[in-house]
Every structure is written in structure tokens, then in C-alpha cells.
N, CA, C and O atoms as a GROMACS GRO file, in nm:
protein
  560
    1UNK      N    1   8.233   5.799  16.591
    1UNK     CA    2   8.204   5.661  16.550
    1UNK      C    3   8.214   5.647  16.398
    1UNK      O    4   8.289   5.562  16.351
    2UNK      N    5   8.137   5.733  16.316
    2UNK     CA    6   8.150   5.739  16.178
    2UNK      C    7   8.300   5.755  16.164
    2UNK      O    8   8.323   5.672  16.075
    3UNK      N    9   8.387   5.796  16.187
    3UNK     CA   10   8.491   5.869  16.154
    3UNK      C   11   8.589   5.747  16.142
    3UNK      O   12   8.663   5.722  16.046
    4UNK      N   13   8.574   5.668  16.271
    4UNK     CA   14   8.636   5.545  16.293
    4UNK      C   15   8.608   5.427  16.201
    4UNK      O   16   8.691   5.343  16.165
    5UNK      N   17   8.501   5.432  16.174
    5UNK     CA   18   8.449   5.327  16.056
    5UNK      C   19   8.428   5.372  15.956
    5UNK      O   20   8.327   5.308  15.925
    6UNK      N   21   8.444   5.430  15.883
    6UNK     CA   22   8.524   5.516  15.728
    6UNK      C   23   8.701   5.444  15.782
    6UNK      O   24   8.743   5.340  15.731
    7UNK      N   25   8.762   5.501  15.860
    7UNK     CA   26   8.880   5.502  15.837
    7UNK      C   27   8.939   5.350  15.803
    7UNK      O   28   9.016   5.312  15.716
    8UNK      N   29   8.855   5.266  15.931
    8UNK     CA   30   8.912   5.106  15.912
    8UNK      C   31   8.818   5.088  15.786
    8UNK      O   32   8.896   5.024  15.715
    9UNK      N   33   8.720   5.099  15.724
    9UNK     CA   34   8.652   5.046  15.619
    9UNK      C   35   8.757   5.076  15.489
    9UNK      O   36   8.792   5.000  15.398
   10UNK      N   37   8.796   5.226  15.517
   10UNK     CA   38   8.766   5.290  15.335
   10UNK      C   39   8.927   5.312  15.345
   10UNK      O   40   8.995   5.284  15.246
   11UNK      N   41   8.975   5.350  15.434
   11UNK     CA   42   9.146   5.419  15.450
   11UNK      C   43   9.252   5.269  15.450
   11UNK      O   44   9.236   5.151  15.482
   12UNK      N   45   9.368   5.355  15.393
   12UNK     CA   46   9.465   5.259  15.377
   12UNK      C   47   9.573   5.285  15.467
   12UNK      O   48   9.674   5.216  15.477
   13UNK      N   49   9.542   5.414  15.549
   13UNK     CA   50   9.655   5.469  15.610
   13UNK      C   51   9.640   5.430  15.739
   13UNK      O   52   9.532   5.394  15.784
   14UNK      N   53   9.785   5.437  15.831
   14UNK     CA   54   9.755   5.346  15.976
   14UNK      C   55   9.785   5.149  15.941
   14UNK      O   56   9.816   5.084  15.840
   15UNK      N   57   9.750   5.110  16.107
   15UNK     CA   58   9.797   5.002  16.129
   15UNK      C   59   9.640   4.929  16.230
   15UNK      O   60   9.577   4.986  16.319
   16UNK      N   61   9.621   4.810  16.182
   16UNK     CA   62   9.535   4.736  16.230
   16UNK      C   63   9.598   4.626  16.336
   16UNK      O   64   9.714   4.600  16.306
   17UNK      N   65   9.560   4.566  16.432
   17UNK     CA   66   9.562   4.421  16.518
   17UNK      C   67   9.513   4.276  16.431
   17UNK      O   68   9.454   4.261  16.325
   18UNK      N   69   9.559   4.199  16.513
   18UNK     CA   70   9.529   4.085  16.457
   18UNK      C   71   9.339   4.039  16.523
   18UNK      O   72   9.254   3.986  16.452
   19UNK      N   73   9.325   4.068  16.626
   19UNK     CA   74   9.190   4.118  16.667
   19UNK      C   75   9.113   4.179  16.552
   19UNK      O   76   9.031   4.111  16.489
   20UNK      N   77   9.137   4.302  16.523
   20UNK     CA   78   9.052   4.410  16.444
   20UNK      C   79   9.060   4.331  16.281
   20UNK      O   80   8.955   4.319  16.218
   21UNK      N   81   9.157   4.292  16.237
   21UNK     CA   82   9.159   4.229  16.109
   21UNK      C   83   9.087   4.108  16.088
   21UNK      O   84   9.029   4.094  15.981
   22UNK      N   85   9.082   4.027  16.169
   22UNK     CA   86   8.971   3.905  16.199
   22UNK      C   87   8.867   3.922  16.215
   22UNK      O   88   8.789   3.837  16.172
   23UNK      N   89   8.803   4.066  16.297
   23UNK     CA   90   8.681   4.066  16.285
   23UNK      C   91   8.622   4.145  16.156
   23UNK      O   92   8.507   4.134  16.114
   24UNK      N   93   8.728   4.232  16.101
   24UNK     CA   94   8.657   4.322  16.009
   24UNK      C   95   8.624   4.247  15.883
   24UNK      O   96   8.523   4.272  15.816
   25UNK      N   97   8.742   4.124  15.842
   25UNK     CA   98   8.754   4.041  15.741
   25UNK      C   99   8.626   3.958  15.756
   25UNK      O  100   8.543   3.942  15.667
   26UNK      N  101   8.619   3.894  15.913
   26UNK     CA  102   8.448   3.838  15.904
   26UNK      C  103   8.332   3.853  15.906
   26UNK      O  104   8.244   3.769  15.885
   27UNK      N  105   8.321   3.984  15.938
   27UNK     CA  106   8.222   4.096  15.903
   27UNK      C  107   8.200   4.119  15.770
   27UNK      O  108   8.080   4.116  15.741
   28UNK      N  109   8.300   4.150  15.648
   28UNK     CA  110   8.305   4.177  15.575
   28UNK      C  111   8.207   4.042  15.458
   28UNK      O  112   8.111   4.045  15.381
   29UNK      N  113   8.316   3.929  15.514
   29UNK     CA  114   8.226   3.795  15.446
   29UNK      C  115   8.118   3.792  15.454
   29UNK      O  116   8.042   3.770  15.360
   30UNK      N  117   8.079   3.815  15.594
   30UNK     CA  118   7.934   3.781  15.594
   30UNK      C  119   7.810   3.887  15.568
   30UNK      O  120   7.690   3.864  15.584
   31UNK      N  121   7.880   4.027  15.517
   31UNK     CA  122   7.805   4.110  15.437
   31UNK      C  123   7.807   4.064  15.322
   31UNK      O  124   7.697   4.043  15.270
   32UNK      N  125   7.915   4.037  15.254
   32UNK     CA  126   7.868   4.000  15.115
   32UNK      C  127   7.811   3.851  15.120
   32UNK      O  128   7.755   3.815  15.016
   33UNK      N  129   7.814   3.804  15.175
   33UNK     CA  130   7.709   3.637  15.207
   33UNK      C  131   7.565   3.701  15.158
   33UNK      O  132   7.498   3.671  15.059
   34UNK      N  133   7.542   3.786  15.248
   34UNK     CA  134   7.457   3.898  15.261
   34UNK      C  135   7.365   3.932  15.154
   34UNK      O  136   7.249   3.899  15.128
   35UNK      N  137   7.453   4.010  15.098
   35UNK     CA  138   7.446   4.045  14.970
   35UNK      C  139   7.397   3.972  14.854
   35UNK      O  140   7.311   3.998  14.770
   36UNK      N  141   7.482   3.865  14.871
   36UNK     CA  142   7.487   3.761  14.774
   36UNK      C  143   7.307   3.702  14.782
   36UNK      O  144   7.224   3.710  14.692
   37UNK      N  145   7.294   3.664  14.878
   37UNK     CA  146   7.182   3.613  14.921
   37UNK      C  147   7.066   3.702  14.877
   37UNK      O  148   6.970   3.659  14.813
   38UNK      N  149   7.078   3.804  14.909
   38UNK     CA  150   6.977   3.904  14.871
   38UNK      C  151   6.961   3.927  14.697
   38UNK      O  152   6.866   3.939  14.620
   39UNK      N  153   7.100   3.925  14.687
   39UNK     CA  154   7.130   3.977  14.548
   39UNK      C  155   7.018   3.927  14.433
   39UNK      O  156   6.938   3.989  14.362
   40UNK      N  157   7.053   3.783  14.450
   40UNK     CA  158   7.018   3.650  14.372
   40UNK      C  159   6.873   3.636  14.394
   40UNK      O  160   6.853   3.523  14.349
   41UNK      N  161   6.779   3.674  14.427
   41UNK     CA  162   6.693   3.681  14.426
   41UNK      C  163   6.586   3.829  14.410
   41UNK      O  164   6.464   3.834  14.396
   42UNK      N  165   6.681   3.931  14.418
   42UNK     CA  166   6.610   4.036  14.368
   42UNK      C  167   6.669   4.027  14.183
   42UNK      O  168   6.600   4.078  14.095
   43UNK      N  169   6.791   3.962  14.153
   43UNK     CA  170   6.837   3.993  14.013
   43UNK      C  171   6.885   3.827  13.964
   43UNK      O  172   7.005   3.812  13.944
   44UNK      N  173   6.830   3.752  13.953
   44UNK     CA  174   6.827   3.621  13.925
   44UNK      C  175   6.933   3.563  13.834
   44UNK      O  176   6.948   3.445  13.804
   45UNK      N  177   7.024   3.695  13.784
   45UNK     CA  178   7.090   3.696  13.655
   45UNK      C  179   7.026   3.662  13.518
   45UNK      O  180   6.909   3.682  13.486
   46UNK      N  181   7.126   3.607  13.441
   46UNK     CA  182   7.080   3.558  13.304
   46UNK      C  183   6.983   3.427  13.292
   46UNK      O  184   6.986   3.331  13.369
   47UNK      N  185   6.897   3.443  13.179
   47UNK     CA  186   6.842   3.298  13.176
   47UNK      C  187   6.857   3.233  13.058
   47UNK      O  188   6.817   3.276  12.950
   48UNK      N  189   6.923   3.113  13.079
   48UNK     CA  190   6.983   3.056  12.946
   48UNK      C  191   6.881   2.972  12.898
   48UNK      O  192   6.913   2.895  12.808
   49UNK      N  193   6.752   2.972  12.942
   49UNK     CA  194   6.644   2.840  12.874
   49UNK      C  195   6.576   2.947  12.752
   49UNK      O  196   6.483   2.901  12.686
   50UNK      N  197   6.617   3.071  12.726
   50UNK     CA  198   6.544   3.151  12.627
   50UNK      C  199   6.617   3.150  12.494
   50UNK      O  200   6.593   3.225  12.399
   51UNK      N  201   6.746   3.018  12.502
   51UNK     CA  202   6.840   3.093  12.403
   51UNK      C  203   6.950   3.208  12.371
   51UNK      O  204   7.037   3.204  12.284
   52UNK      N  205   6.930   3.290  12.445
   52UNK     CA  206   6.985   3.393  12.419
   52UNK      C  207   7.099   3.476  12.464
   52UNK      O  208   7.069   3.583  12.516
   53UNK      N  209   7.235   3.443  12.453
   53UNK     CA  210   7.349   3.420  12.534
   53UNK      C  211   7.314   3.559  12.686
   53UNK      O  212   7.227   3.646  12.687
   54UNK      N  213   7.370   3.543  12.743
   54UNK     CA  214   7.347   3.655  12.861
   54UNK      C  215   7.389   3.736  12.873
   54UNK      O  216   7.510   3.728  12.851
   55UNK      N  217   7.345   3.856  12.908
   55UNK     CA  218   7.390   3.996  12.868
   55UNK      C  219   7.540   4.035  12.973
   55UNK      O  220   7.578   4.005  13.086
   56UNK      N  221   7.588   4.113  12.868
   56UNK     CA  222   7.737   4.116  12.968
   56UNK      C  223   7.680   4.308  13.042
   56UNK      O  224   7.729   4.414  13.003
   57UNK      N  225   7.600   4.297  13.123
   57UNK     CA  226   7.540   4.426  13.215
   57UNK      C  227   7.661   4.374  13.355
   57UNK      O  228   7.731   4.286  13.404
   58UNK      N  229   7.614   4.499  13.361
   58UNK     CA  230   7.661   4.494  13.548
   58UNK      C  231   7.506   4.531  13.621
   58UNK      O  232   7.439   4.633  13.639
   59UNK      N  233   7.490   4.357  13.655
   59UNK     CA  234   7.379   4.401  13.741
   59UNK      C  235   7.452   4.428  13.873
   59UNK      O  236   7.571   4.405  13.897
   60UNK      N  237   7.323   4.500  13.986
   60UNK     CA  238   7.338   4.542  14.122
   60UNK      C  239   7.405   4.418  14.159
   60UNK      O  240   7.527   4.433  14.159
   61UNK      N  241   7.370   4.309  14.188
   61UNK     CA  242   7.444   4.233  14.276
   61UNK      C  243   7.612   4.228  14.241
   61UNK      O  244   7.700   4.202  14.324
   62UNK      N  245   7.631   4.257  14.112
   62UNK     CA  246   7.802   4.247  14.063
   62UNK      C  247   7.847   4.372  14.106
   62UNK      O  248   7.954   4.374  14.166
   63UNK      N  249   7.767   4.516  14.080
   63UNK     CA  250   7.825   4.575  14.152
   63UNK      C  251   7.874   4.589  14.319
   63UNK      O  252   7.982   4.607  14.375
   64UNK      N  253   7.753   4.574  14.358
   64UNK     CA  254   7.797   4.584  14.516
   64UNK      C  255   7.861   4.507  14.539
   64UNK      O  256   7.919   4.553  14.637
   65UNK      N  257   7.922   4.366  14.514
   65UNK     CA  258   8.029   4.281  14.510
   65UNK      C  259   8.150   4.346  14.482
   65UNK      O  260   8.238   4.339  14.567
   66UNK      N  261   8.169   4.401  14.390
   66UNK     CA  262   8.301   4.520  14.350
   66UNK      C  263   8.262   4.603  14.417
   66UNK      O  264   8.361   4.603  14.490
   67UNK      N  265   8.174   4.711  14.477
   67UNK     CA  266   8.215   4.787  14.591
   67UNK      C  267   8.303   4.714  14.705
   67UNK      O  268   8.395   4.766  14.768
   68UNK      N  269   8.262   4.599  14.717
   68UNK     CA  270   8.312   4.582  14.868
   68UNK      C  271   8.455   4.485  14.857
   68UNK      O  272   8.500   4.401  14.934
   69UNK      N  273   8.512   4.545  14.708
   69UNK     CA  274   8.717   4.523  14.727
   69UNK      C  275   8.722   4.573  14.812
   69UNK      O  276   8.742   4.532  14.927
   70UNK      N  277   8.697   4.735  14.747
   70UNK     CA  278   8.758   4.812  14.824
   70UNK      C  279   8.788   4.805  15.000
   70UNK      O  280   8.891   4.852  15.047
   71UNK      N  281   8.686   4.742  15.081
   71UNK     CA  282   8.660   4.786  15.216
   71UNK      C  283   8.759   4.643  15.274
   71UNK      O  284   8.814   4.634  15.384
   72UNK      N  285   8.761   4.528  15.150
   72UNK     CA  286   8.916   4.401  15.199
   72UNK      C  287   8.988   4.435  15.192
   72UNK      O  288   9.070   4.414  15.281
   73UNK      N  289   9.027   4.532  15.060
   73UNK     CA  290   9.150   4.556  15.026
   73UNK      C  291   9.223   4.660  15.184
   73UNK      O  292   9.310   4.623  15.263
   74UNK      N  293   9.147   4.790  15.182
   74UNK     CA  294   9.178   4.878  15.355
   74UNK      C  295   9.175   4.785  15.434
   74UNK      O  296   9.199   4.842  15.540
   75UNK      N  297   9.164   4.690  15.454
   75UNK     CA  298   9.181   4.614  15.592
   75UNK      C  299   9.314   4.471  15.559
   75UNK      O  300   9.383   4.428  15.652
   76UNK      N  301   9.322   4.435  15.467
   76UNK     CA  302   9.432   4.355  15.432
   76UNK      C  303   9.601   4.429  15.441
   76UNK      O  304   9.702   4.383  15.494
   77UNK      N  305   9.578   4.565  15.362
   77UNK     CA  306   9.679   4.690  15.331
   77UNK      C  307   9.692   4.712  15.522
   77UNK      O  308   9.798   4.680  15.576
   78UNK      N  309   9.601   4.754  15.587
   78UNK     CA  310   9.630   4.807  15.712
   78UNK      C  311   9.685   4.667  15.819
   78UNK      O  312   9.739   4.676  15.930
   79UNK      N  313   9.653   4.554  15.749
   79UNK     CA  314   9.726   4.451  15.835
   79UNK      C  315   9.914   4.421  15.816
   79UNK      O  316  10.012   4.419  15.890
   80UNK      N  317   9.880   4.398  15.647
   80UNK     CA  318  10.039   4.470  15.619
   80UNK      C  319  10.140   4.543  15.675
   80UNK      O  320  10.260   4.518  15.672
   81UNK      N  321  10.072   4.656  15.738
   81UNK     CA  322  10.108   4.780  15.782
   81UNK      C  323  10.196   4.720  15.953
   81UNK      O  324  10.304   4.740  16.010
   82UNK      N  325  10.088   4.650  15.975
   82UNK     CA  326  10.117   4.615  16.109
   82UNK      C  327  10.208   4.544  16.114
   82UNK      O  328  10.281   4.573  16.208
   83UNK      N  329  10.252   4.434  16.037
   83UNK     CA  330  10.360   4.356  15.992
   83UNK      C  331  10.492   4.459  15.908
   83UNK      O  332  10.599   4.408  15.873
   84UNK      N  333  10.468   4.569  15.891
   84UNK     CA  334  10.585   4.667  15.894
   84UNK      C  335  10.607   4.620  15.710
   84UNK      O  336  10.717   4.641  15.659
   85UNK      N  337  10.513   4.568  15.639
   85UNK     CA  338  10.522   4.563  15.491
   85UNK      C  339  10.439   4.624  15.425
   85UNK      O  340  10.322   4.640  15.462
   86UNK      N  341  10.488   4.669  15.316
   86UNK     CA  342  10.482   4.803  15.234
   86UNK      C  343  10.347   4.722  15.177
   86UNK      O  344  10.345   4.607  15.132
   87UNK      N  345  10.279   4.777  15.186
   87UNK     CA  346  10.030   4.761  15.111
   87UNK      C  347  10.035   4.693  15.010
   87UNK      O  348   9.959   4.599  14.984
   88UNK      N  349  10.168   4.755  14.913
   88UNK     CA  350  10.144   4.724  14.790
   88UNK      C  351  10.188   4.532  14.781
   88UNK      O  352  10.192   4.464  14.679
   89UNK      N  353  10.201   4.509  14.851
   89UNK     CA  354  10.219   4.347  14.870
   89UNK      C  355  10.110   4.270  14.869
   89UNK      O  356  10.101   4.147  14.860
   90UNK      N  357   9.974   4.406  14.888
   90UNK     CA  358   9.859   4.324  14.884
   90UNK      C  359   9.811   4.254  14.735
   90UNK      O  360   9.741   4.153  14.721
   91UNK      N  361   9.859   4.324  14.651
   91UNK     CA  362   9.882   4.274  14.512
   91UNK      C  363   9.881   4.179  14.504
   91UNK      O  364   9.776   4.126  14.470
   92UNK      N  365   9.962   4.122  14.520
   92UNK     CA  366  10.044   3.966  14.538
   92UNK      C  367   9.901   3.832  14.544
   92UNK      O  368   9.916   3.711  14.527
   93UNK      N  369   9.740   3.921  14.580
   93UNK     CA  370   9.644   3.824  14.572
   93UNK      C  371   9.603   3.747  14.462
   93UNK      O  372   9.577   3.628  14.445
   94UNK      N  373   9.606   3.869  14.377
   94UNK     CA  374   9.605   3.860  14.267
   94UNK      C  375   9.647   3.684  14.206
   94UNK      O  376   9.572   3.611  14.141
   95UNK      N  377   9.757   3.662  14.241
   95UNK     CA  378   9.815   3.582  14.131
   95UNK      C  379   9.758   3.416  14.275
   95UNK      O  380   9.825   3.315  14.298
   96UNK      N  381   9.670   3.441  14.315
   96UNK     CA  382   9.661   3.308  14.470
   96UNK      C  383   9.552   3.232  14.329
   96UNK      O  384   9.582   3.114  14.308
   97UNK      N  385   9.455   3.280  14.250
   97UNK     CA  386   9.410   3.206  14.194
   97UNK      C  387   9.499   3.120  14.062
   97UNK      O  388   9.457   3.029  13.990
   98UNK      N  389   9.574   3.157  14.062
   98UNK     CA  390   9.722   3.117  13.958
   98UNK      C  391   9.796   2.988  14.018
   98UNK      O  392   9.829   2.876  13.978
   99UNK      N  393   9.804   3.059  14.133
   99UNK     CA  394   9.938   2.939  14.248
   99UNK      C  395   9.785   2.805  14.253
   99UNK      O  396   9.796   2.686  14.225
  100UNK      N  397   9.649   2.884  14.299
  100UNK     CA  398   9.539   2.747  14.324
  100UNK      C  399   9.572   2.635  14.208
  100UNK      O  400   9.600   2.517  14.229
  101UNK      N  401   9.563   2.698  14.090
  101UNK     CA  402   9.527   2.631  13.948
  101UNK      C  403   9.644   2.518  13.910
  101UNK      O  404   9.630   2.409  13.856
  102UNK      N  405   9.811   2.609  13.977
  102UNK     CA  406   9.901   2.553  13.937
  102UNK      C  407   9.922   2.384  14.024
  102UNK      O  408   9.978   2.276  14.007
  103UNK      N  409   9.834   2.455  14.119
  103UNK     CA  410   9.879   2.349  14.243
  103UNK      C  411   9.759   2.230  14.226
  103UNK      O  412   9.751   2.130  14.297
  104UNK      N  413   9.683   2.259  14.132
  104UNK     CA  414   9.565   2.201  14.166
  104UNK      C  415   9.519   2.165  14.289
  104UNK      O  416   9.513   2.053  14.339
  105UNK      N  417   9.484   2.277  14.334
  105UNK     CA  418   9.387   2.304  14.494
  105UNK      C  419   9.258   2.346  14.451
  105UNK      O  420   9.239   2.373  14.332
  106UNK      N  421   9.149   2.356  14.553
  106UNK     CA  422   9.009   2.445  14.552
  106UNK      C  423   9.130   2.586  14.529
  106UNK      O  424   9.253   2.595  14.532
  107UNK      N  425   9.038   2.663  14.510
  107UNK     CA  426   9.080   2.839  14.478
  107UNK      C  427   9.074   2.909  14.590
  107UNK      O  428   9.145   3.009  14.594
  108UNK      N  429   8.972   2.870  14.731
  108UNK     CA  430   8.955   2.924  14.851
  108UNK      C  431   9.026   2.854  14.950
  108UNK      O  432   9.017   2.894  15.066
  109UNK      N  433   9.121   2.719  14.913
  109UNK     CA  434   9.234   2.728  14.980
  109UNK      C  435   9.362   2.782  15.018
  109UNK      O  436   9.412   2.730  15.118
  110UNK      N  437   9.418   2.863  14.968
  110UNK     CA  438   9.497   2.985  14.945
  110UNK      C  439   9.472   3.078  15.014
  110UNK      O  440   9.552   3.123  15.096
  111UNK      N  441   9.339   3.133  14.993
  111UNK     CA  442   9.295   3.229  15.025
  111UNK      C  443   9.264   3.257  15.223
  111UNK      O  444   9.282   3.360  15.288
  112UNK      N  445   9.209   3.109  15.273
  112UNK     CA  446   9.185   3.105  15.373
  112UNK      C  447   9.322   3.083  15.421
  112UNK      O  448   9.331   3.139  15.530
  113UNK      N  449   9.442   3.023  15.387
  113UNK     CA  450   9.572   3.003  15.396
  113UNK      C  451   9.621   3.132  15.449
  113UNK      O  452   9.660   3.151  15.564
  114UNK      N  453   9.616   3.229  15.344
  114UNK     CA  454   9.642   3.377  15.379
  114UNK      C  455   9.556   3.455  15.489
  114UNK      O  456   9.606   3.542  15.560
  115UNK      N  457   9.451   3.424  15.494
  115UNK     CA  458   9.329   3.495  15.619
  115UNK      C  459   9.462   3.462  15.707
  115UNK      O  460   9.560   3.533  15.731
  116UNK      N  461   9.425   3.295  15.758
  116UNK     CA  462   9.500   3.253  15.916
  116UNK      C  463   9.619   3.296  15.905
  116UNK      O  464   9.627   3.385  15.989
  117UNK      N  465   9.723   3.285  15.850
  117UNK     CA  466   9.837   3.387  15.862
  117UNK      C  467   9.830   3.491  15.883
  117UNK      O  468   9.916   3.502  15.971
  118UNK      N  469   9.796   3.572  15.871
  118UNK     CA  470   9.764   3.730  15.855
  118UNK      C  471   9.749   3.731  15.993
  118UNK      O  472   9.835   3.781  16.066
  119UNK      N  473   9.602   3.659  16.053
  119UNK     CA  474   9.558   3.692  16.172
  119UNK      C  475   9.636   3.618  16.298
  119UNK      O  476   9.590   3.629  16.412
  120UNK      N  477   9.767   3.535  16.268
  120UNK     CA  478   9.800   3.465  16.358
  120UNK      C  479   9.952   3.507  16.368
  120UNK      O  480  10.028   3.474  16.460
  121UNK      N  481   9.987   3.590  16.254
  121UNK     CA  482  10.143   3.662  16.301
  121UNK      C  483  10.130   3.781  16.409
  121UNK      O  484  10.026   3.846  16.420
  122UNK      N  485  10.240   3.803  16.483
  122UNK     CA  486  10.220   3.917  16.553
  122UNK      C  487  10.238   4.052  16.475
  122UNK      O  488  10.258   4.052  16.354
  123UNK      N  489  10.231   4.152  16.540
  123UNK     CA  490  10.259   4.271  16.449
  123UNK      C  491  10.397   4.294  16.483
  123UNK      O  492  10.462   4.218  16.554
  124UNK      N  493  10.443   4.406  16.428
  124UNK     CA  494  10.585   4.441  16.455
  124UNK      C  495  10.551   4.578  16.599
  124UNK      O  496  10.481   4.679  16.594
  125UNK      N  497  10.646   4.516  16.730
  125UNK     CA  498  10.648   4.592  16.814
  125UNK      C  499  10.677   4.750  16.804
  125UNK      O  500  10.762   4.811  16.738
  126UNK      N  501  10.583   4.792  16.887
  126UNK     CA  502  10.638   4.975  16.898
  126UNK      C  503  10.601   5.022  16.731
  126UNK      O  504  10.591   4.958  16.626
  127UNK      N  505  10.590   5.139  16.761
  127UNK     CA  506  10.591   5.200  16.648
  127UNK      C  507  10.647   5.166  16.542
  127UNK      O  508  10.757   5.114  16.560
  128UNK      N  509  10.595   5.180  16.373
  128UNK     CA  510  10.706   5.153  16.285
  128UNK      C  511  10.641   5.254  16.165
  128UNK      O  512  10.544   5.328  16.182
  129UNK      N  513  10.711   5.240  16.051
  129UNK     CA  514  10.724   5.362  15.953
  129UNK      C  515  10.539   5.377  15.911
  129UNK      O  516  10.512   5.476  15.844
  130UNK      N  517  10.451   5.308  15.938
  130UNK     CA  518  10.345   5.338  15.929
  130UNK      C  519  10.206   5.346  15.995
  130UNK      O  520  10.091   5.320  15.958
  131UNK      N  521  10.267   5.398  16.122
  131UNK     CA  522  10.203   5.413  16.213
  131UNK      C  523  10.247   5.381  16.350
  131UNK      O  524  10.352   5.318  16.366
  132UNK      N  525  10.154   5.430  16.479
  132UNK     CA  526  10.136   5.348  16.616
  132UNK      C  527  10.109   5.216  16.601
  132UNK      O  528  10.073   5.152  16.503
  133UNK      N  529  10.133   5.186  16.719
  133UNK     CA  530  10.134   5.013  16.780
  133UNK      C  531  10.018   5.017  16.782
  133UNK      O  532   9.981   5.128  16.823
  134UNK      N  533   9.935   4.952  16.758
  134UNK     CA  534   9.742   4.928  16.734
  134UNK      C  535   9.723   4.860  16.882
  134UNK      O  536   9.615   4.887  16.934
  135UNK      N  537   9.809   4.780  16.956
  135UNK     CA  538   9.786   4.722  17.098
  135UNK      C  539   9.827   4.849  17.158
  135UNK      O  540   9.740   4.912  17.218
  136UNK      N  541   9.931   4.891  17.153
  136UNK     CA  542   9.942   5.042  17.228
  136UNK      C  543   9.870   5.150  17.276
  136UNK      O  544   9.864   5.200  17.388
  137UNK      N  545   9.785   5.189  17.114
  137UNK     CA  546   9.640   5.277  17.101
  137UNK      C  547   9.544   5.202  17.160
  137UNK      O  548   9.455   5.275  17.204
  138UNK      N  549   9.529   5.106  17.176
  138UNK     CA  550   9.466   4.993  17.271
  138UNK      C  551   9.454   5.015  17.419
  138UNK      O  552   9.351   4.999  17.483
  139UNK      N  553   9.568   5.051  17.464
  139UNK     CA  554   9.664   5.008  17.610
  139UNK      C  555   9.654   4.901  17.672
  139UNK      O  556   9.620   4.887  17.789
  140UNK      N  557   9.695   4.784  17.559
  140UNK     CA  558   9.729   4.665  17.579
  140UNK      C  559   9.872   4.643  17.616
  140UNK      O  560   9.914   4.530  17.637
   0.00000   0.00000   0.00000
């Protein structure tokens, strides 16, 4: 069980479903919801009624927020995979707050743009250069 959840959490290697990517991606949100929620009230951040510009720290809540790229990024890269395109395309997020700004959109329109795609293309049938068929290992 551990072994399996390290691999879809933390690994980039292999191929995910459109199933497994939907749930891990909403799992994922709603840990850092989570988080967030918790965060903000154990670490309140800065307080600007003292004057005193706010300290550029990494509190806990910013970190564990940056821990948990990592565990989108393995599950975005392994959806890629399934679509038979090379991870490093996951890059390409990068610049969605750029295209928001240019387009003048919200910033989480893009983003959810990319979720439903992701989870609504099929994968590429049968085996391909990075892995088994994820419905296959299934025996779907």
C-alpha cells in the first residue's frame, strides 16, 4: 500500500488513468484547502497594523504549500505519460498565469481549463514509450 502511494504521490515514472488523475488532483486540492485552513490560523502571517513591513520568513503554512508541488507535479507528469507526451510539457504551467493576465481572465480559469482536459482525453492505447496501459493494469 505504502509503496503504491509514494509511487503515484512522489514518482514521475509510469502512466496514470483519467480516473486516478481526477481523483488524486482532488484529493490533492482538498489537502491543501486543508492545510490552508489550518495553516491560517495556527500562523496568521504578517501584521500590518504594527507598521512594520512583513517579514519575508517561510512560515509552515508556505512551506507545506511548496511541499505539495511536488505530489501535482507526479500526477500531472504521469498523466502526460498516458497521453504518450514527454513530462517535461508539464512546464508549460508555468506561463497559464501569463496567457490568464494576457487574456484578461481570473488566473484559475486556465488552470481548471487544463484539469478538464487532462481528465477528459483518452490515453494513448496499449502500451507506449512510458509505460503499460493503466486500464490494462486495471483489466479494464
Amino acid at each position: 500500500m505504502l509503496s503504491t502511494f509514494s509511487w503515484f504521490f512522489l514518482s514521475v515514472k509510469g502512466r496514470i488513468s483519467r480516473q486516478e488523475f481526477g481523483l488524486g488532483f482532488f484529493g490533492l486540492v482538498l489537502v491543501d484547502m486543508l492545510v490552508i485552513r489550518v495553516g491560517v490560523r495556527l500562523d496568521p502571517g504578517p501584521r500590518y497594523y504594527d507598521g512594520s513591513p512583513p517579514a519575508d520568513d517561510l512560515s509552515v503554512l508556505r512551506l507545506l504549500l511548496l511541499l505539495s508541488l511536488w505530489p501535482f507535479a507526479a500526477i500531472l507528469v504521469k498523466r502526460l505519460h498516458d497521453l504518450n507526451v514527454s513530462g517535461w510539457w508539464a512546464l508549460t504551467i508555468l506561463a497559464i498565469p501569463h496567457l490568464a493576465a494576457a487574456l484578461h481572465v481570473k488566473y484559475w480559469i486556465p488552470y481548471l481549463a487544463l484539469v478538464a482536459t487532462l481528465s477528459v482525453l483518452p490515453g494513448s492505447k496499449g502500451d507506449n514509450r512510458f509505460g503499460r496501459d493503466p486500464l490494462a493494469r486495471a483489466g479494464i
